[in-house]
Structures are given as structure tokens and as C-alpha cells.
C-alpha positions as CSV (number, residue, x, y, z in Angstrom):
1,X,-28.4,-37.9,-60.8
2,X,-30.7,-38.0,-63.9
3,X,-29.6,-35.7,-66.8
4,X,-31.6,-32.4,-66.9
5,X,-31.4,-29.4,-69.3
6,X,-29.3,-25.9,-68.5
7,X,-32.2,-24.1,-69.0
8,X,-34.4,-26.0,-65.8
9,X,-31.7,-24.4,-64.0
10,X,-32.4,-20.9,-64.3
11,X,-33.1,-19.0,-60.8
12,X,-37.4,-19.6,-61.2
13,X,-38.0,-16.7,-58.7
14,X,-36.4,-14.3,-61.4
15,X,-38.5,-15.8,-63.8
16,X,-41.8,-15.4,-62.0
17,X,-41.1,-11.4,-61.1
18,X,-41.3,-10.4,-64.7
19,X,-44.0,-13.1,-65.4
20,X,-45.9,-11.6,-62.5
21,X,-46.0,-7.8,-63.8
22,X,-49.3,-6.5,-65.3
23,X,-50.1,-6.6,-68.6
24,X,-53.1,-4.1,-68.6
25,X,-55.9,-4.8,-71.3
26,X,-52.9,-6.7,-73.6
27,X,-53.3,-9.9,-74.2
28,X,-50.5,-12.6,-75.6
29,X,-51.8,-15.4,-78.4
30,X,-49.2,-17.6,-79.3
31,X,-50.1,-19.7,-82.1
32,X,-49.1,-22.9,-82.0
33,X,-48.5,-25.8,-85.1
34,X,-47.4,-29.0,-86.4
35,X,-44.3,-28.8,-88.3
36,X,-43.2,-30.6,-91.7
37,X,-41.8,-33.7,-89.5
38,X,-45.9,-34.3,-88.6
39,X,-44.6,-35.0,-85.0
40,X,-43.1,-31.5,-83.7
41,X,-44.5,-28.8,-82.7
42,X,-44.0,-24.8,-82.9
43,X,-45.2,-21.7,-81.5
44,X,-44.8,-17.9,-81.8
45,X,-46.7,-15.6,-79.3
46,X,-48.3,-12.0,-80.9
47,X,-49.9,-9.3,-78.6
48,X,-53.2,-8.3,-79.6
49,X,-55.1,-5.4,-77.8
50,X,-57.7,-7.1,-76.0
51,X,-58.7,-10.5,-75.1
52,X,-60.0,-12.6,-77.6
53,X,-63.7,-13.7,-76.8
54,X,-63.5,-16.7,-79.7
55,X,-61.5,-18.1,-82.5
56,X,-63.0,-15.4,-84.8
57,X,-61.1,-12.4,-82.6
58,X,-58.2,-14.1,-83.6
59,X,-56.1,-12.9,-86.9
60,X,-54.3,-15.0,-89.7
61,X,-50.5,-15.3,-89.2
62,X,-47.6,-16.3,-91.1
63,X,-44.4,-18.2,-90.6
64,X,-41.1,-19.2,-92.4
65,X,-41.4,-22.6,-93.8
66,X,-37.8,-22.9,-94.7
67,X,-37.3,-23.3,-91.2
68,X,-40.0,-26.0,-90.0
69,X,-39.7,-28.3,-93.1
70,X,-42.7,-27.1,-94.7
71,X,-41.0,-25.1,-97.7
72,X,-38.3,-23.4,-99.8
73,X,-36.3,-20.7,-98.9
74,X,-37.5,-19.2,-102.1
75,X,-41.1,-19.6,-101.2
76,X,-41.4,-19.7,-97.4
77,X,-43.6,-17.4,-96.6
78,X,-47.1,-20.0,-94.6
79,X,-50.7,-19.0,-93.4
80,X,-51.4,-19.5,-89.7
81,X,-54.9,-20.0,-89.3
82,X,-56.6,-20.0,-85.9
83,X,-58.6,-22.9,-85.5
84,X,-59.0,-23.8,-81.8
85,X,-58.8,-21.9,-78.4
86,X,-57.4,-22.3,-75.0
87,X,-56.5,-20.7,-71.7
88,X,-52.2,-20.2,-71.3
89,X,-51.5,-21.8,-68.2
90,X,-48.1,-20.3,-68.2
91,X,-48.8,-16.8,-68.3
92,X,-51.8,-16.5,-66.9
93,X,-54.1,-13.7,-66.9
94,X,-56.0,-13.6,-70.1
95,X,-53.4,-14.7,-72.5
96,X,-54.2,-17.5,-74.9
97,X,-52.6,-20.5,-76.5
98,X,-54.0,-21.1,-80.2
99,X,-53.7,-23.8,-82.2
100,X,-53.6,-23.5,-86.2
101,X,-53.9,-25.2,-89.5
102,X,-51.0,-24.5,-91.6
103,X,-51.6,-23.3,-95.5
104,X,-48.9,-22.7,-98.1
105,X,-48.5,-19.8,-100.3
106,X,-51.4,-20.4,-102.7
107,X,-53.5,-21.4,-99.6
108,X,-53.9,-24.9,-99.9
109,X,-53.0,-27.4,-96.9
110,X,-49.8,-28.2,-96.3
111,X,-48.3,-31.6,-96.3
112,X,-48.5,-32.2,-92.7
113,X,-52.0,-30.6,-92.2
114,X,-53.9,-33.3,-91.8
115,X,-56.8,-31.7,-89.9
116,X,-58.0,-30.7,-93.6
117,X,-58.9,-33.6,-94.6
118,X,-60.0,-34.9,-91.2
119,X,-62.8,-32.0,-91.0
120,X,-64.5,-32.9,-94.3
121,X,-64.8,-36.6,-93.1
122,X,-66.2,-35.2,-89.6
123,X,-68.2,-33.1,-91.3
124,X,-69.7,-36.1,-93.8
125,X,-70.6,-38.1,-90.7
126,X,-71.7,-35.9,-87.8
127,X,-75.2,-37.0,-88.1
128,X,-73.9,-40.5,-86.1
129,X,-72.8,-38.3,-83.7
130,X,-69.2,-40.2,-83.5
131,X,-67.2,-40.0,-80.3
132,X,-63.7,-40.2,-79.3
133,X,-61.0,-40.9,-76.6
134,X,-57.6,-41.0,-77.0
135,X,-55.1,-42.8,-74.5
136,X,-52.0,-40.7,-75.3
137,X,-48.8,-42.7,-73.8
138,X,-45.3,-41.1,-73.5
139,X,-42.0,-41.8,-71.9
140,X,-40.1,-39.5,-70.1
141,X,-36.0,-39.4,-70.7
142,X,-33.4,-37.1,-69.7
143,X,-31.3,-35.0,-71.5
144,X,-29.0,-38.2,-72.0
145,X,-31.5,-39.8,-74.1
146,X,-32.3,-41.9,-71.2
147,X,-35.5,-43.0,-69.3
148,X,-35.6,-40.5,-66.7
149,X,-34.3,-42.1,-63.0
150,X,-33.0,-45.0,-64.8
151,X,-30.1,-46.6,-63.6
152,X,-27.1,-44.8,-65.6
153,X,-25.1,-48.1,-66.3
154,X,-28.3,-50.5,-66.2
155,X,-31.2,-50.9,-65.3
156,X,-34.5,-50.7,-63.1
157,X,-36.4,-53.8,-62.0
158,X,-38.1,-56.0,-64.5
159,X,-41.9,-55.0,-65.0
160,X,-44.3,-54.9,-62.7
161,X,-44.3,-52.5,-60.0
162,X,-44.8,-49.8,-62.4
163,X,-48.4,-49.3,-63.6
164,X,-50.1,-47.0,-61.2
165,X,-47.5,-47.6,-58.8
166,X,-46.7,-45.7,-55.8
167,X,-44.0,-44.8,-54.2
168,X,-40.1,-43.7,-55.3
169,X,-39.0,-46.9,-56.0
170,X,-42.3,-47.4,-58.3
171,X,-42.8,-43.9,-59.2
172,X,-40.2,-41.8,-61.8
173,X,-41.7,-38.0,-62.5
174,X,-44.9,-38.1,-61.1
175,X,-44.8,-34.6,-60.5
176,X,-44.6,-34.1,-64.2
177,X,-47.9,-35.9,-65.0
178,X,-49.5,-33.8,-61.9
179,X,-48.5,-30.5,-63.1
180,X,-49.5,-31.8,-67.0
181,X,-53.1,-32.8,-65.9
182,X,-53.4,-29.3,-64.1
183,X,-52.1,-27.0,-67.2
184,X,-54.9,-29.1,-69.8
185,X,-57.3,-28.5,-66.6
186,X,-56.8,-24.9,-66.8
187,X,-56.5,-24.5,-70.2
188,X,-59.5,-26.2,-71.7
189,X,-58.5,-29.5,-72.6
190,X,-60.8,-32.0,-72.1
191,X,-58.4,-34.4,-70.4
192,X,-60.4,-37.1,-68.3
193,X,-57.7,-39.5,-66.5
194,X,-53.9,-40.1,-66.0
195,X,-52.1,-42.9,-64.8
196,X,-47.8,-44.5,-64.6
197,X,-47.6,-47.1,-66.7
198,X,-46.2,-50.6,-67.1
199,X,-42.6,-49.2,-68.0
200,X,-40.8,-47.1,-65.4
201,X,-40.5,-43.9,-66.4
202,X,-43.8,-44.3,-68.7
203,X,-47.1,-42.9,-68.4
204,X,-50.7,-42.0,-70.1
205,X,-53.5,-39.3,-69.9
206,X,-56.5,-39.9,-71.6
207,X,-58.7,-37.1,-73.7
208,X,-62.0,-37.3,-74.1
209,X,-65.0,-37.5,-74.6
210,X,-64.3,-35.6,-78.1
211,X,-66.6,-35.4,-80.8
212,X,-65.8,-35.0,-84.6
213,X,-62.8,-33.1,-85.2
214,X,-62.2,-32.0,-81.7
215,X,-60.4,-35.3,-81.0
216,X,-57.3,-34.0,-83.0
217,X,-57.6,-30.4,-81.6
218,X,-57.3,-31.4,-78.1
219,X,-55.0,-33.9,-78.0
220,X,-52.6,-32.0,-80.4
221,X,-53.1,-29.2,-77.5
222,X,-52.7,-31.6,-74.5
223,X,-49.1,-33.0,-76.1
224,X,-48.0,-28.9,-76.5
225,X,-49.0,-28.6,-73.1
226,X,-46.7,-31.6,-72.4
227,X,-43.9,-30.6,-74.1
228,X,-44.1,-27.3,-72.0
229,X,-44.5,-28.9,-68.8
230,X,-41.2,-31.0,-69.4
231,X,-39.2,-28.2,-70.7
232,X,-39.7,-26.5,-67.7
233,X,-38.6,-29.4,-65.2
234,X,-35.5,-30.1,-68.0
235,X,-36.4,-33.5,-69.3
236,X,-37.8,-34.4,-72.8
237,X,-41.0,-36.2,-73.4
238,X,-40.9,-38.7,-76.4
239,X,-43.9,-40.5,-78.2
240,X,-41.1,-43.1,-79.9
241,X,-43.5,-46.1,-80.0
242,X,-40.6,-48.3,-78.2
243,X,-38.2,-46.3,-76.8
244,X,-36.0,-48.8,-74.9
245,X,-35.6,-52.3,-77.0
246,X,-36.1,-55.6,-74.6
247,X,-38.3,-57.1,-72.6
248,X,-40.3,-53.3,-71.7
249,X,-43.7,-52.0,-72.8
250,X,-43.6,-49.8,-75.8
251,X,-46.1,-46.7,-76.2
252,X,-49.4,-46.7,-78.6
253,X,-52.3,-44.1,-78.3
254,X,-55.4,-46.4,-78.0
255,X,-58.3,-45.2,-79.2
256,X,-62.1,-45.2,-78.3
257,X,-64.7,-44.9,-80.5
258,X,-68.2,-44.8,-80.8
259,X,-71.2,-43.6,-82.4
260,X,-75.2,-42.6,-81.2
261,X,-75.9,-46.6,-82.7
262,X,-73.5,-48.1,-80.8
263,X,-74.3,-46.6,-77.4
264,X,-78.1,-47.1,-77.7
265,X,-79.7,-50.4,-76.7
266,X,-78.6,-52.9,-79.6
267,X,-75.5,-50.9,-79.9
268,X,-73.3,-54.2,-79.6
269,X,-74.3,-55.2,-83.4
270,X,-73.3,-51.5,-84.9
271,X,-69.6,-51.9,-82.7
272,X,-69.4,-55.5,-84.2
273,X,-70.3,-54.4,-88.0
274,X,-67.7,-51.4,-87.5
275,X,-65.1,-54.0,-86.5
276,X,-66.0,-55.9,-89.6
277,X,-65.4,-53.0,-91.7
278,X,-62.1,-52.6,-89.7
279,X,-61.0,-56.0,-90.1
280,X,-61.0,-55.0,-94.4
281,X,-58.8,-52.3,-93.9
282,X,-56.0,-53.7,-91.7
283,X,-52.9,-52.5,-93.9
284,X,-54.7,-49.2,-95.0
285,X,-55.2,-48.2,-91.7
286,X,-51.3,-49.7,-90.2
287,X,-49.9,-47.2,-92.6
288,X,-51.7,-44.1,-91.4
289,X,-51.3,-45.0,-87.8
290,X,-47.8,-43.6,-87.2
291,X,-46.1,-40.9,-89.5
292,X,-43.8,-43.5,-91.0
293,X,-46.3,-45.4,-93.0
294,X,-46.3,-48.1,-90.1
295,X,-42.4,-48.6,-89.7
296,X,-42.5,-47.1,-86.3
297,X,-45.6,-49.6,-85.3
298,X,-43.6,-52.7,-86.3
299,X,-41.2,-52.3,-83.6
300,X,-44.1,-51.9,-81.1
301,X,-46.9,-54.0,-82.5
302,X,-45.0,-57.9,-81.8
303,X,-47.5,-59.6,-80.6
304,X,-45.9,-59.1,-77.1
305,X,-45.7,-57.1,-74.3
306,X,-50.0,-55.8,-74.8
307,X,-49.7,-55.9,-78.3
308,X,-51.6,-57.6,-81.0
309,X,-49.1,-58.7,-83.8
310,X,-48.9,-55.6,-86.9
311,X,-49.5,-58.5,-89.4
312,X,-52.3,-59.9,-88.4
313,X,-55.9,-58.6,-87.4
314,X,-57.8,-59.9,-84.2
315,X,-60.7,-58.7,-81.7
316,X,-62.1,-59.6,-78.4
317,X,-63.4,-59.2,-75.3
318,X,-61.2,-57.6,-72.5
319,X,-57.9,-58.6,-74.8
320,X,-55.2,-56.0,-74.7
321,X,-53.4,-58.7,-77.0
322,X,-56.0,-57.7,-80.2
323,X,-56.3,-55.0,-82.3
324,X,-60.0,-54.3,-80.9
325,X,-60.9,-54.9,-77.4
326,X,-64.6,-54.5,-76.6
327,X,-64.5,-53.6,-72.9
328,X,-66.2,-56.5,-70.9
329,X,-68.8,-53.7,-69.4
330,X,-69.8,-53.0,-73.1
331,X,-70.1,-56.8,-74.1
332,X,-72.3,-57.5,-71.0
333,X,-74.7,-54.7,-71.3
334,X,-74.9,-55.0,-75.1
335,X,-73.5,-51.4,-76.2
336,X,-71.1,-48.7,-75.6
337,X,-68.2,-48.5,-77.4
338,X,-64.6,-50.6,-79.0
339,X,-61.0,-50.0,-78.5
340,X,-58.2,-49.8,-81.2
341,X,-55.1,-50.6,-80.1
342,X,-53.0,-50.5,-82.6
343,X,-52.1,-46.3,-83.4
344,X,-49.1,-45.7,-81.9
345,X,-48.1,-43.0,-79.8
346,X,-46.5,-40.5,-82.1
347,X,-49.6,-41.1,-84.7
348,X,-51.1,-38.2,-85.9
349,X,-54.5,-38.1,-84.3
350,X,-56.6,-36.8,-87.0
351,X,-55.0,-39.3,-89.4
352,X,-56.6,-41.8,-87.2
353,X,-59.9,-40.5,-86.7
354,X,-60.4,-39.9,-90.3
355,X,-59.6,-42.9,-91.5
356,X,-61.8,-45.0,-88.6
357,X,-64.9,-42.6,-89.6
358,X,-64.1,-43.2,-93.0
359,X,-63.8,-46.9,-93.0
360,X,-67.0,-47.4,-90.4
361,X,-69.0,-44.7,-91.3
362,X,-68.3,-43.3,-94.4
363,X,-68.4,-47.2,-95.8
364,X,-72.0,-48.0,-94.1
365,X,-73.5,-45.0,-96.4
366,X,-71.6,-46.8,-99.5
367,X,-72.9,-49.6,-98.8
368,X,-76.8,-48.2,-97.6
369,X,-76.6,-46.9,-100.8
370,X,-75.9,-49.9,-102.8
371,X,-78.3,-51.8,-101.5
């Protein structure tokens, strides 16, 4: 039997009496944030004294650094600030989830907030109207560290059967990615698709459309929302890039991207100057597309197994082997939109955004300007 968590094993119906009880005109926020790793996530829940109607209802909080690896005991005291509502699919009623930017003591941006940075870029180019979808890939494992339903002493069946399989022999925890796409549903999240993937035990959602800095917001709320979901059936969720070495799939976060040029008619010559500009930038942009500086990538990015090789840039048409695909729709009518391939799962999604805006976008008005 696959290894599950003491707490999934609490008597639910006790649970759902007090969660059932009226609140009155109370309403819970909890605030929720990326910690000093820049992969984890916290959260704290507040009672304010009536429903909030928008982000600006919402108050500044604080937190202790010392204990989320964003400061000194000395110093811990950090700013919440609300940045980004949603609905709380786990307590219902009219109680929010809130996700935060995260200052330090003298109100500058920590470390790990990245969505700082990532606004001012959003903000430079939101006349090209730039649009984003995420593909965000994760592996399920129990509490043994895992794949959940594996085999305990080996393994499944080679690849295969897996990617939007059917059935129990094909399917590992599909009730987890059902109940997932329902909570970011109900909540707000603008999830648009979901799907098992090529490793048992693996699968994807996709958010999107997103525009500007809403990419980050929404997916960072969608993973929260993930992490929830599993807690509450007992396993663990993991965005490790290649979680079981061998001949299996790892896990990358594929991104879409376009802008109002490239989905007009024409729009194929604006996707292929982007790529241009992309091709330039291949290190700069492998270092910021996992936390690690591109040491988680390497293990993922072989050249194998859907993967374009981490040393090398390539593009093409329909290939899931290159570090751009152009969908064969968007070649054959002449414009729409370009895949990267190459963040990984556990990138930081306004890392990535930022630095394709800034290396498409932000590079065209250098160069306009040059000229």
C-alpha cells in the first residue's frame, strides 16, 4: 500500500462539523508566500470583519523571517503585502486566500521576491500586450519519497501507457488532479487544461491565458492550491525537475508566449525575431530558469526523454526535442504564438517571464531606438 501521511488519516467527518459552523459576517484571509528557499510556500490565516471586496480591503501583515529563511533572529520582523485575490476553496463561504509580496524591515524586496522586479518589466512592455501560459508539471510521491502507487521494491512498466492514460493500471492519483482543477476553478485561477503525463505517477495543468504579471500570480496560487489538495489526501507533490533517475520523463514548466504582433496576421516574423533574440541569451536565461542557477535543469535538459540538450540552443516546428517549438497550427497559419521548453518545473515563474519580456521585448525598443 502506498505510503500516506498520519494526518490524511484523521476521522474527515469531525473535520467537516466544525468547518461547517457559521461564521456570521467574519471572514478568514490567509496570506500566503514564497519563502527564502524560492520554492516553498507559507501561509497564516487573519479574521477580518467583513469580506473583502478587492486587494485594497486587505491590510499589511508581518511574519518572522528567522523561521522561513528570509532573516535574522535579530531582525525578523517582514511586510506581508496583499497583492492578488482568490476564493478559499477549503473553507468556503466568503473566506479568502491572498497571495503576497514579501518586504524586509526597511521595505525593500526580499531575496526571494522576484515579483518586484517582474512588475516593472510588465509594466515597461504592456503596450505589446504580452501573453502567457504556463504548463506546470509535478510528480506525485508518498510519504516514502516514492512515486505514488509505484511498485515498493521496483518498478511500473516502461513508458508508454501513461500520458493521458486511463484506467488503474495507467492511472496513479487521478483523483488528485480532479479535485486540484476544481479548487483553482473555484477559486479564481485561471487554470485551462490538465492531463497524466508520460511518467506514471506524473502529471500537468496548464494556466492561462495570463497577461503581464498575472502569469506569476496565478500559477504561484494554482501550486498553493496543489500543495493543499495533496496534504489533504497524504501524499507530497514535488516540482524536482527529475525526480526518479533512468530511462523516465523528468518535469519542466513549458511556457507560451505571445504578443498583440505575433498573433495578428504576419505574426510568424515577430515569433521568429523573438526567438532570434532568445537564441543570444541561452546561458542568461538557463540560469534563471530553475532556483539553482540551472543545476536542477542539467539533470532534466539531456537531450533525451522530450528535452532539448541544456548546452545547446535549437527551435522548430512541432519538436518537443528543441528549446522552442512553434506549434504546427501557428507555422501554417502564419501567427500565434512559440513554446519554451526549457524552464523547469520548480522555476520561479516570474523569473521566467521577466527575463523572456526583457530579452524579446525590452531588447526590440533597445534596438528601435538605435536605429
Amino acid at each position: 500500500m502506498a505510503s500516506v501521511s498520519v494526518s490524511s488519516r484523521l476521522n474527515k467527518a469531525i473535520h467537516q462539523h466544525y468547518m461547517s459552523l457559521p461564521q456570521g459576517d467574519l471572514c478568514q484571509v490567509t496570506y500566503i508566500w514564497i519563502d527564502g528557499s524560492g520554492e516553498g510556500l507559507r501561509n497564516k490565516t487573519r479574521t477580518l470583519d467583513r469580506e473583502p471586496q478587492g486587494i485594497e480591503d486587505i491590510p499589511e501583515w508581518n511574519f518572522d523571517g528567522s523561521s522561513t529563511y528570509q532573516a535574522e533572529g535579530s531582525n525578523s520582523d517582514m511586510y506581508l503585502v496583499p497583492v492578488a485575490m482568490f476564493r478559499d476553496p477549503f473553507t468556503l463561504e466568503s473566506n479568502k486566500l491572498v497571495l503576497c509580496e514579501v518586504l524586509k524591515y526597511n521595505r525593500l524586496p526580499a531575496e526571494s521576491n522576484l515579483r518586484s522586479g517582474c512588475k516593472k518589466v510588465m509594466e515597461e512592455v504592456k503596450h505589446y500586450i504580452p501573453w502567457f501560459g504556463m504548463e506546470q508539471e509535478y510528480t506525485l510521491l508518498g510519504m516514502d519519497g516514492r512515486p505514488y502507487g509505484w511498485p515498493q521494491n521496483g518498478f511500473p512498466g516502461p513508458q508508454g501507457p501513461y500520458y493521458c492514460g486511463v484506467g488503474a493500471d495507467n492511472a496513479y492519483g487521478r483523483d488528485i488532479m480532479e479535485c486540484h482543477y476544481k479548487a483553482c476553478l473555484y477559486s479564481g485561477v485561471k487554470i485551462c487544461g490538465t492531463n497524466a503525463e508520460v511518467m506514471p505517477s506524473q502529471f500537468e495543468f496548464q494556466v492561462g491565458l495570463c497577461e503581464g504579471i498575472e502569469m506569476g500570480d496565478h500559477l504561484w496560487m494554482a501550486r498553493f492550491l496543489l500543495h493543499r489538495v495533496c496534504e489533504d489526501f497524504g501524499v507530497v507533490a514535488t516540482l524536482d525537475p527529475k525526480p526518479m533517475k533512468g530511462n523516465w520523463n523528468g518535469a519542466g514548466c513549458h511556457t507560451n508566449v505571445s504578443t498583440k504582433e505575433m498573433r495578428e496576421e504576419g505574426g510568424l516574423q515577430h515569433i521568429e525575431q523573438a526567438i532570434e533574440k532568445l537564441s543570444k541569451r541561452h546561458a542568461q536565461h538557463i540560469c534563471v530558469y530553475d532556483p539553482h542557477g540551472g543545476q536542477d535543469n542539467i539533470r532534466r535538459l539531456t537531450g533525451l526523454h522530450e528535452t532539448s540538450s541544456i548546452h545547446d540552443f535549437c527551435f522548430g516546428v512541432a519538436n518537443r526535442g528543441a528549446s522552442i517549438r512553434i506549434p504546427r497550427q501557428v507555422a501554417q497559419e502564419g501567427k500565434g504564438y512559440f513554446e519554451d521548453r526549457r524552464p523547469s518545473a520548480n522555476c520561479d515563474p516570474y523569473a521566467v517571464t521577466c527575463a523572456i519580456a526583457s530579452t524579446c521585448l525590452l531588447g526590440m525598443e533597445e534596438e528601435e531606438e538605435s536605429t
